[in-house]
N, C-alpha and C positions, 0 to 999 in steps of 0.2 A: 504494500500500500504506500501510497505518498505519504501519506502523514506518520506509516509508520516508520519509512527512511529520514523523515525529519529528526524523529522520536529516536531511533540510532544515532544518527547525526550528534545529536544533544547529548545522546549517554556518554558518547563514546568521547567528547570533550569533557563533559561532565566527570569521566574517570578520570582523562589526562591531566584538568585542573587538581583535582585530587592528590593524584601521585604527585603531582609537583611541589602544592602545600604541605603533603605527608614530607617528604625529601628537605623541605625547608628546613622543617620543627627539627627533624633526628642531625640534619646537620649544625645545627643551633646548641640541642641539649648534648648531642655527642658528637660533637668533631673530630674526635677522634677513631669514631668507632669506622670503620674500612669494609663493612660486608657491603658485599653487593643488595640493593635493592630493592625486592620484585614486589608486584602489586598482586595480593594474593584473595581471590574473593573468599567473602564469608560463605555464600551459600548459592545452590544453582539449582536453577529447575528445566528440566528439561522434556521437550513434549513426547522423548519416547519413553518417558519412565511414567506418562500420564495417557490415559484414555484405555484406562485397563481392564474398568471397572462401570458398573452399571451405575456408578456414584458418579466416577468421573466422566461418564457421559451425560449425565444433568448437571452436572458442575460446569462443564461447556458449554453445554444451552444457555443456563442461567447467564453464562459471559456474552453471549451474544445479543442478545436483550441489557445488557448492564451499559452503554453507550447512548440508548433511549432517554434516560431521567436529565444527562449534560442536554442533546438535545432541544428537549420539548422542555427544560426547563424555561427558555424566553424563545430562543433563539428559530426555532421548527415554525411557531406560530408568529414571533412577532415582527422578526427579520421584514417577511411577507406582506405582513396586514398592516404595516407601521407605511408601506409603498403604495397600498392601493387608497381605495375612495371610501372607506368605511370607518378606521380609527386611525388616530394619530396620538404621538407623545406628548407628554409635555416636554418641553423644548431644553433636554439635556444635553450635556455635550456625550456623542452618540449614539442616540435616539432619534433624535433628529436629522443623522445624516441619513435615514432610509427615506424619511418624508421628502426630505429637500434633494435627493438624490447625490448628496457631497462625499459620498465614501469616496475612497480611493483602492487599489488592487492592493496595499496592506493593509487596510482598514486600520488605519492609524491611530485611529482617535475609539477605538473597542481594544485597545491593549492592555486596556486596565484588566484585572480581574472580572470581575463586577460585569462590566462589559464585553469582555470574553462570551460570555453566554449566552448575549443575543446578538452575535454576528454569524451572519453566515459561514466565517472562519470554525466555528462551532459547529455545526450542518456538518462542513468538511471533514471533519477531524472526526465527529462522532461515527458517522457514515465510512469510511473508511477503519478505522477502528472496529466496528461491527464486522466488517466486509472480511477482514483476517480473522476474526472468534468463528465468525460461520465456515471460512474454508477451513479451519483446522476440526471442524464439527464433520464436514462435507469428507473429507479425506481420511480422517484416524477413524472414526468413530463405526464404521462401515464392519472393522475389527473387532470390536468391544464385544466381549463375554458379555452378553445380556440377554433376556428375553427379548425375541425377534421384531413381533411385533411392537413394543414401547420405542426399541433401535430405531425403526422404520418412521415412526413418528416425531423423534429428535433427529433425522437425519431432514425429513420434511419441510419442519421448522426451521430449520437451516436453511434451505433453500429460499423457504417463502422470506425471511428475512434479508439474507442479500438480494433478492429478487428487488424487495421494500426500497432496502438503502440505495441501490442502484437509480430506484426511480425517484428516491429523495432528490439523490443529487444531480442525474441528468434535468430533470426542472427547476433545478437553482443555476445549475452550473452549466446546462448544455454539453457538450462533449467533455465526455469525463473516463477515466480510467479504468477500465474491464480487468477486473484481477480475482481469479479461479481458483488460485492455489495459493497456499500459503506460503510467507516470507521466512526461510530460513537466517536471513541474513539479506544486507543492504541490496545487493546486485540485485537480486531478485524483486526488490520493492519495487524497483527505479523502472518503471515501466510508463510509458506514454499513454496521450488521451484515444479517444477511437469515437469515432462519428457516432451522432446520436443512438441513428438508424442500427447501427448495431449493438448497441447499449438496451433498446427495445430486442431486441433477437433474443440476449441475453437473458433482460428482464421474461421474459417471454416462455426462454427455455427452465428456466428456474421454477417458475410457477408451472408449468408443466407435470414436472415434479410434485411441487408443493401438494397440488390440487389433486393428483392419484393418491396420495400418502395419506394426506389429514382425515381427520373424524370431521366429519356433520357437526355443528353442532345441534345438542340435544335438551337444551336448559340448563345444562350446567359441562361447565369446561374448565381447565384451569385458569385463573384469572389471568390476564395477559396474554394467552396463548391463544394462533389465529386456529380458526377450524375454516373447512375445506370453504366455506363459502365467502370469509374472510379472502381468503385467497383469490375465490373468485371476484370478488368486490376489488381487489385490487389489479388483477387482472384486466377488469374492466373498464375501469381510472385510468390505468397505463394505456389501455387501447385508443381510449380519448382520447388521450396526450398527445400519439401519435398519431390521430386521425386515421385508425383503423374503424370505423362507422360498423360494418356488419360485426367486428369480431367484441366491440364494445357492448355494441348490443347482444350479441348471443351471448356473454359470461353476466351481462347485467341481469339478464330473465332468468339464467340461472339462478343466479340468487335468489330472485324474489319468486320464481316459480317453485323453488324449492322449500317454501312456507316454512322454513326453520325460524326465520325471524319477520317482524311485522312494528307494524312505526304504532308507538304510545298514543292515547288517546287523544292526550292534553302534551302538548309541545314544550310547553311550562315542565312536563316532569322527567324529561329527557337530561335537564338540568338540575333534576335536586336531590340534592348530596344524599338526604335520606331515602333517596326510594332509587338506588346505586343499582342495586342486584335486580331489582323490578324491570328498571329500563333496560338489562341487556338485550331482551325484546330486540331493541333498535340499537341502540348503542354495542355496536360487532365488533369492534376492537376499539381501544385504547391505552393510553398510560395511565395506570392503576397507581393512583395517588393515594398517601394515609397519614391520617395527623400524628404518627408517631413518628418521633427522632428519635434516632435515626433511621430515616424511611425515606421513599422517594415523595417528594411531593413539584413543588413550580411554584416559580417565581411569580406567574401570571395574578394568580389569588390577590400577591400584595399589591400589583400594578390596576389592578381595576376598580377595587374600591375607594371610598371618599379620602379624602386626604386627611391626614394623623388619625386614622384607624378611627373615625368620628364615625363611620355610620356601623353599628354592632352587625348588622342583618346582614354583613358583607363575609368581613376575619377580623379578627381581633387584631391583626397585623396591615395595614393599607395604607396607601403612601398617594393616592389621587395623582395617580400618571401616565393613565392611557382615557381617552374619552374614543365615544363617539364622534362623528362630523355632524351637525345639527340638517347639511342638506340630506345625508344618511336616514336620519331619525322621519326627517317629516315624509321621504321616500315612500312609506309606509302608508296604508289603508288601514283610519283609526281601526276597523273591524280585524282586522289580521292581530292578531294573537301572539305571534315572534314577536311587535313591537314590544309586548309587554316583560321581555326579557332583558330590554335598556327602559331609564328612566332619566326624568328632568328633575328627580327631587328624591330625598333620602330622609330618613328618620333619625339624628343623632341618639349621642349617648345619652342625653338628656330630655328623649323621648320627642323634641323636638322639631317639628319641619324644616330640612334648610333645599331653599329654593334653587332653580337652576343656575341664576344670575351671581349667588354664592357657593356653587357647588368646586370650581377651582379658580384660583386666583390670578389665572392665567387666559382667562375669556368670561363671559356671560350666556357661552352656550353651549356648554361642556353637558354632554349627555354620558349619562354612565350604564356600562355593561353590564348588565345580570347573569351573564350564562356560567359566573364562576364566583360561586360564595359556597362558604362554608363557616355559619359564625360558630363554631363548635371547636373550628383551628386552632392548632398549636401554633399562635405566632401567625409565619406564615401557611405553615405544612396544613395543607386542607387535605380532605378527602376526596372535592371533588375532582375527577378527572378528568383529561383531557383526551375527550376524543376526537378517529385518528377516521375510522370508515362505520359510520350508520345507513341504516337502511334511507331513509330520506334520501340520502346522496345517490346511493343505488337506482332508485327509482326518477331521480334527475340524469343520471348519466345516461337510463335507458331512454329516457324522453328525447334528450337530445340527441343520441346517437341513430334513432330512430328514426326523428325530423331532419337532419344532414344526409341521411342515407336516399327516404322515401320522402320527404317536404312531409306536407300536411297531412296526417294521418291520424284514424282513431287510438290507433296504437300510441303515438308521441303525444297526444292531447290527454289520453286516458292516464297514462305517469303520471304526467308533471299535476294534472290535476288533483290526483291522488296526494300530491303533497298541499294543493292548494287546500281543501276539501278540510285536513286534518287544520291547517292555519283559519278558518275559518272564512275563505273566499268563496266565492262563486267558479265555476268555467271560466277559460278562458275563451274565447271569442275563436268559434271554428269559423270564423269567416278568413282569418289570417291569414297572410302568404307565408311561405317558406320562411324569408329571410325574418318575417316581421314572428313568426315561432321561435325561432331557434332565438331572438333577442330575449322573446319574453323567457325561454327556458335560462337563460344564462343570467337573465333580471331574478328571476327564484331563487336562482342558485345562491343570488346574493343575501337575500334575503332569509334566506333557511338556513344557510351557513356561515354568517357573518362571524367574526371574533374566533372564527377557527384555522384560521392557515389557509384557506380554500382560494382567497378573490383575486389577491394578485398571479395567485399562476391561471387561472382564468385567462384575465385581462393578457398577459403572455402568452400563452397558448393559442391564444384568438387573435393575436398582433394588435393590442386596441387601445394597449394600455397608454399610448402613445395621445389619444384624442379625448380619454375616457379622464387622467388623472391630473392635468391641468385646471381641468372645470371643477374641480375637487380640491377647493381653497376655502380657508375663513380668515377668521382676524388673528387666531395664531400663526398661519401659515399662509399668506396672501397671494404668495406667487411659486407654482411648484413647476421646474421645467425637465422633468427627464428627454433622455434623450436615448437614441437607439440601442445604444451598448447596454444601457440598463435592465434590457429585456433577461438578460442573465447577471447574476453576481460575478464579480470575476474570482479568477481562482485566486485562493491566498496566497500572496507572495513568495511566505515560508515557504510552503509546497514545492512552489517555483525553484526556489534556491535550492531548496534541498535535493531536488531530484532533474538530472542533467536530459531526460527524457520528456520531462512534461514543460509545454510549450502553451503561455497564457493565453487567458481566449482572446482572437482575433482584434474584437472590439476594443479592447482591454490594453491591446499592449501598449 
C-alpha cells in the first residue's frame, strides 16, 4: 500500500534516529567503552507465526474493520458534505478549506492532529490500511485450521471490505492504487495508480466473491458485519458510480426483492439512538458506535449540536460547528417529515427556547442537524451510529438507475416514490421527461440523505457540482468558487513522496 511505504518510510528513520540518540548517550556515559554497537529489537511478530488459528483468523477480520472508527470519525462524512450545498462549518482554520475549496495536495493546514481526521489524507490512509488487513485475510487465512464454513465467511468479508475501501477511495481520489497482495516489505508497497475503469473491475471482482460467500441477513447478524445483501447494496452504488445502469439496477432489486430488509415507518426513527436494533430493518450497515470509553464512537455527535453542549436533547458534549445552509432547510415541503430531522430552534439547559437568530454566533440562520444525538453520551462517545448503506438509498439507486437506462417508467417512479410515500409526499408527477426524473431522483437523494457523506459524490459523479455549488452561498460563506480539479481530492502528498511509483492526479499536479 502507499500509505503503508510511507508508514516504513517513517519506521525505518524513526529507528535510525534512534540508534543515533542511543550511540550519543553510551558514548557520553562511557567513552570508553569500545564494543561494537548493534541495534537489537525487543520483540517481533511475524505473519507466518500468525493465522494458525481459528482465533487468529477473527483476530484479522476484526483488523480489517479496525481502520473504519479513524475514518468515519469526521473525515468519511465530512470531508464530502463540508463541499456540497447542504452543511457547512463554522469557519475554522480547516474546515473551511473544503467549503471554500483552499486545500492544497498536502492539505497543509489538516496537519494538526485534530484535523488529521477530517481530511481526506485520512480517507487515504484508513483505506489503504484496511486494503493490506484484508489481503493478509484474503491470502493466509485460506490455510487456517478452522471450521470450513465460519473460514468461508471471514475470507468473504475480506473481500467485501476491500471491494468497500477501493470504492471509498476511487470517489475521492479517482485513479487510485489496485493492490491484491500483501506488503512484505517496501518494494512491494511502491506500486502505481490504474485507471478508474479498472479499479470498478476490481471492485466488481471482489464482491463477486463477497456476494457467493455471505449469509442473508436474517434479523440478526453480527453487529458491523455486511450480509450478502449488504454487498449487494454496495455493488449496486458502485455500479452507479460507474454508470453501469442495467447492472445497478439488477443488484439494487436484488436487494429489495429479496424482502430481508424494509424502510421504518417513521423516518424520524431511523435516527434514534434508542430504537438502534429496531431500525436494522433499514439501517444494512454501518459504524457501530457506543458510549463507552474506550469504544469506537465520532466526532460528528460533538460537531452538530448547539454550541457549549447548551442544548441537552443533542450530547452532553457539543461545540455548534457544522449547520445547515438555511437555502437547504427551506428546500423542503413543510409536509415532508426529513425536514423534521434539522431544526431553527433548541431547548437549552435551562429548559429554555433559544431561537435561530441565537442559535450560533457566526450567522442568524444556522439551522441544526438532528440525525445525530445521543443525550445519554459519554462526553462525546454517543451510541448513535453512523450509517454507511440503508434501504432508502437502495431503493433511490434502483429508481434512478432505472430512469437513465428506460426514461420514464412505472418501475423508476414506483422507487423513488416509495421513498416519497414513507417522507410523507405525494407522486411525483408521471407527466415528466427523462431528464426532468432523473433530476427529481437525485433532488431525493438529497433530501433523504443529507448529513451522510452521500451529496457531494452525487454532485461528482453527475459533473454538476460545478453549476450546482456556487449558488450554495450565505453570509458565512458569500462566495464559493471550485473549480475543475476539485471534482476529486488530490492524493496526499506524503503518498506522493513516499512512493517513486505513484504519480499525482492530473489536475492536481
Amino acid at each position: 500500500m502507499i500509505s503503508i511505504a510511507h508508514t516504513m518510510k517513517n519506521k525505518k528513520q524513526y529507528r535510525f534516529l534512534s540508534y543515533v540518540s542511543g550511540c550519543l548517550c553510551i558514548l557520553v556515559l562511557a567513552a570508553s567503552c569500545s564494543k561494537q554497537l548493534k541495534e537489537q529489537p525487543y520483540s517481533s511478530i511475524f505473519t507466518d507465526n500468525f493465522y494458525k488459528t481459528a482465533a487468529d483468523a477473527e483476530a484479522a477480520l476484526v483488523a480489517v474493520y479496525g481502520p473504519l472508527p479513524d475514518m468515519y470519525s469526521t473525515a468519511a462524512t465530512c470531508a464530502s458534505d463540508f463541499s456540497a450545498d447542504q452543511m457547512y462549518p463554522r469557519p475554522v482554520v480547516g474546515r473551511d478549506t473544503y467549503t471554500l475549496f483552499s486545500y492544497d495536495a498536502n492539505y497543509t493546514t489538516q496537519k494538526s492532529f485534530s484535523r488529521q481526521f477530517e481530511s481526506p489524507e485520512q480517507i487515504w490512509q484508513s483505506c489503504y490500511a484496511g486494503i493490506e488487513k484484508a489481503n493478509g485475510v484474503i491470502s493466509k487465512v485460506p490455510n487456517t485450521n478452522m471450521d470450513t464454513a465460519r473460514r468461508a465467511v471471514i475470507i468473504a468479508e475480506a473481500f467485501y471490505m476491500r471491494a468497500f475501501y477501493l470504492w471509498t477511495l476511487t470517489k475521492n481520489f479517482g485513479d487510485v492504487v489496485i493492490k491484491t497482495t500483501p506488503s512484505a516489505n517496501i518494494a512491494d508497497a511502491m506500486v502505481g495508480t490504474s485507471p478508474r475503469a479498472d479499479v470498478y473491475k476490481q471492485i466488481f471482482a471482489d464482491l463477486d466473491v463477497a456476494v457467493q460467500a455471505l449469509p442473508s441477513y436474517s434479523g440478526s447478524i453480527r453487529k458491523g458485519s455486511p450480509s450478502k445483501e449488504v454487498a449487494l447494496a454496495l455493488y449496486a452504488k458502485a455500479a452507479l458510480y460507474n454508470e453501469n445502469w442495467s447492472l445497478a439496477l439488477d443488484k439494487a432489486k436484488s436487494v429489495i426483492n429479496s424482502g430481508k430488509y424494509g424502510l421504518m415507518d417513521n423516518v424520524l426513527d431511523v435516527f434514534n439512538v434508542d430504537k438502534e436494533d429496531v431500525a436494522r430493518k433499514e439501517n444494512m450497515w454501518a459504524l457501530e458506535c457506543e458510549r463507552t470509553s474506550p469504544g469506537f464512537s465520532t466526532q460528528v455527535i460533538g460537531l452538530f449540536g448547539p454550541k457549549n453542549s447548551d442544548g441537552p436533547q443533542y450530547a452532553p458534549t457539543t461545540y455548534g460547528s457544522a449547520f445547515m445552509y438555511q437555502s437547504f432547510f427551506d428546500s423542503f415541503d413543510p409536509a415532508d417529515q426529513r425536514r423534521q430531522l434539522m431544526d431553527t430552534f433548541y431547548i437549552n439547559k435551562q429548559g429554555k427556547v433559544v431561537h435561530q437568530k441565537d442559535i450560533t454566533p457566526i450567522t442568524q440562520h444556522g439551522v441544526l442537524i438532528k440525525k445525530y444525538r445521543d443525550p445519554n453520551a459519554t462526553g462525546q462517545n454517543g451510541a448513535i451510529n453512523i450509517q454507511i448503506f440503508r434501504l432508502a438509498d437502495v431503493y433511490l439507486i434502483a429508481a434512478e438507475a432505472a430512469a437513465r437506462q428506460n426514461g420514464v417508467t412505472t418501475e423508476a417512479l414506483d422507487y423513488v416514490n416509495t421513498v416519497r410515500h414513507r417522507a410523507g409526499l405525494a407522486d411525483l408527477d408521471a407527466s415528466l421527461n427523462k431528464d426532468q426524473l432523473i433530476a427529481a431522483i437525485l433532488q431525493e437523494r438529497s433530501w433523504e440523505l443529507f448529513g451522510e457523506g452521500d451529496r457531494w459524490y452525487d454532485l461528482t459523479r453527475t459533473n454538476t457540482f460545478l453549476q450546482v455549488v456556487p449558488k450554495c452561498v450565505n453570509d458565512v460563506y458569500p462566495v464559493r468558487t471550485p473549480q475543475a480539479r476539485n471534482r476529486y481530492f488530490p492524493i496526499p502528498l506524503d503518498e506522493v513522496n513516499a512512493n517513486s511509483k505513484l504519480e499525482q492526479n492530473p489536475d492536481w499536479k
